[in-house]
N, C-alpha and C positions, 0 to 999 in steps of 0.2 A: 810431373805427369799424374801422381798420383790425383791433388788439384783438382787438375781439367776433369779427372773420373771421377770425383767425387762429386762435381760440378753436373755433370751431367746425369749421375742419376740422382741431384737431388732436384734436377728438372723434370728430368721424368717423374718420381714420384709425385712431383708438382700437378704434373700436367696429368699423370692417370687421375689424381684423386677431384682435379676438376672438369675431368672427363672432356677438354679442351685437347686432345693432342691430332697429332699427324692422321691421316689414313693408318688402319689398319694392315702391316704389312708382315701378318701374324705366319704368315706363308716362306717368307722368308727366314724364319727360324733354323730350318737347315742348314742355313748357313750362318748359323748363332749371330745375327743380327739380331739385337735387341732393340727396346724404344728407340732412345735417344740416335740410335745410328739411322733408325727407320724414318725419322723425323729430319734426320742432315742430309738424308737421301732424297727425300722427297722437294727440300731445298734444293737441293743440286741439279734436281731433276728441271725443277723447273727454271734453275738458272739458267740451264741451258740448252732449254727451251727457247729462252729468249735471246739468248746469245745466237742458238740459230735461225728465229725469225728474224732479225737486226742484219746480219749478212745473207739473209738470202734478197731482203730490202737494198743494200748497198750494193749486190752482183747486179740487181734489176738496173737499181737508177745507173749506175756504170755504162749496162749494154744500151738504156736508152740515150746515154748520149754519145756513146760512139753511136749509135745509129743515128740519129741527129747530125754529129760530124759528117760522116761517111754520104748523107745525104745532100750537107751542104756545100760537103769538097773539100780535096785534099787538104789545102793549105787552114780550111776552118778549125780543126781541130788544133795544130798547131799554134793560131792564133791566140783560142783560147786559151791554151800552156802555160803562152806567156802573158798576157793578161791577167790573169791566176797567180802567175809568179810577182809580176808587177805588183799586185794588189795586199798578197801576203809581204814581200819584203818591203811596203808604205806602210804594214800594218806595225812592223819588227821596227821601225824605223821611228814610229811617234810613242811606240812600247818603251823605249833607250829613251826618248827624250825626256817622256812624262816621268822614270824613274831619277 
């Protein structure tokens, strides 16, 4: 453990003395947040960021093809299921052979 701490502010020092670091998140101090946490924060931040633009993309495309289905007919959706199912287990299928 000690390591990873040692590891991290000899990043930080890195990164004050080239004046390259994270946003200032000097505000956070109260809550004895220092550099290095304020710079893993700001990553995190925006990790998941993108983890929630990526699913609210995959909720959209989802409801546009149940509406798609729904406007085709019942039995459309289902079709597609297995068509879908067909096409992944031909894909499982030439996976096994080619190894």
């Amino acid at each position: 453990m000690e390591a990873v701490k040692q590891w991290f502010q000899d990043w930080s020092d890195a990164c004050e003395y080239a004046n390259e670091c994270a946003p200032d998140f000097s505000f956070l101090s109260s809550f004895a947040l220092g550099e290095p946490y304020t710079a893993l924060l700001s990553i995190a931040a925006v990790g998941w960021l993108i983890w929630a633009l990526n699913e609210r993309a995959i909720r959209r495309h989802a409801a546009r093809l149940r509406a798609a289905a729904a406007h085709a007919g019942d039995g459309a959706l289902d079709a597609a299921l297995q068509e879908m199912k067909r096409a992944s287990d031909a894909g499982e299928k030439e996976e096994k052979l080619a190894a």
